[in-house]
N, C-alpha and C positions, 0 to 999 in steps of 0.2 A: 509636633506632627509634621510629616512631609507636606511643602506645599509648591502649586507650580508645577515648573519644571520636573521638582523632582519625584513628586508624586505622578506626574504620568509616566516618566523611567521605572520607577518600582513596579506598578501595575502593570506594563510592558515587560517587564521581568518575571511577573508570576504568571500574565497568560505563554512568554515564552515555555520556561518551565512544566505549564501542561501541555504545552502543544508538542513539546519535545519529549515527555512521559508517554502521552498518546501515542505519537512518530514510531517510539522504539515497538511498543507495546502490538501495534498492527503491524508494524514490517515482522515480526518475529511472530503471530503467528497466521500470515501470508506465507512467510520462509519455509514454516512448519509443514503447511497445507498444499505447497508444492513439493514438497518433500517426500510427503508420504502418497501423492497422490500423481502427482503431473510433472516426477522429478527429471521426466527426458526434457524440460524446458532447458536444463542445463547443459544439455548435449550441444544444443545451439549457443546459448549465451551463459556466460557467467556468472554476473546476477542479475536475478528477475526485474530492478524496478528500475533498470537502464530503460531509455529512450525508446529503441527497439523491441528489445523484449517486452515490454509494458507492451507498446501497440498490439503487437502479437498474442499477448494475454487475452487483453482484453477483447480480440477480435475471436480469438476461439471460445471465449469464454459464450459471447453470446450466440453464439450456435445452437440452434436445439437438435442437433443429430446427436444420435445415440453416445459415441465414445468422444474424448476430446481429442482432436484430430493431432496435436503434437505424440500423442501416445501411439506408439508401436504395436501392430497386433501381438504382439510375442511379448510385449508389457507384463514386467513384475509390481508393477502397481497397483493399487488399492483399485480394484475396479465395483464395489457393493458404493451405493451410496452417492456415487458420483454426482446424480443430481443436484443435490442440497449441496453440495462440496462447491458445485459450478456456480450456486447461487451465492451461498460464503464468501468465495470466493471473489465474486462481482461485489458483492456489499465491501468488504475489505480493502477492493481498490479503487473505489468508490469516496470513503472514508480516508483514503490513503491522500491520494487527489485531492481532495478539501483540505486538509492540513497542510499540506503543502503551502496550496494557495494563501489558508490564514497564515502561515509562519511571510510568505511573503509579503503579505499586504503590512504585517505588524511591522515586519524593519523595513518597509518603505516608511512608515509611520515613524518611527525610531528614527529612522534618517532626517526626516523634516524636521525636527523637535531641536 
């Protein structure tokens, strides 16, 4: 059996592994739910979970006015639902955000070792 050293490397290894299952699993469908719903975020930026764009998300995200204000009145988007979508969507970058920060605190940890 692993001991030591290299047993906290393997365990570092399998929470990697779900943190990066997780990672893909919410960016894609984040991707999705700006796609069908808030897809003029791309008119501005590239992808969504750049620096800027994030901020920007996440700042119309909490808005309670009616439409999301990147959205165009002449908008081909999904406009039923939006509600719950704004809310999704806040939990997903939310959840996005926290793994993040676990992947970083684990290879600050992996670096120390």
């Amino acid at each position: 059996m692993f001991e030591g050293v290299y047993a906290e490397l393997r365990a570092a290894m399998t929470i990697s592994e779900f943190l990066n299952k997780d990672l893909g699993r919410i960016k894609a469908k984040t991707q999705k739910n700006i796609d069908k719903y808030f897809f003029e975020l791309f008119k501005c930026f590239k992808e969504w979970d750049g620096k800027a764009a994030l901020s920007l998300l996440k700042e119309q995200l909490e808005r309670k006015v009616g439409k999301f204000k990147l959205l165009d009145q002449r908008s081909v988007g999904i406009t039923e639902g939006i509600e719950i979508k704004r809310l999704e969507l806040s939990n997903l970058i939310a959840q996005y955000e926290l793994i993040k920060k676990q992947r970083k605190a684990k290879s600050c940890y992996m670096h120390a070792i």
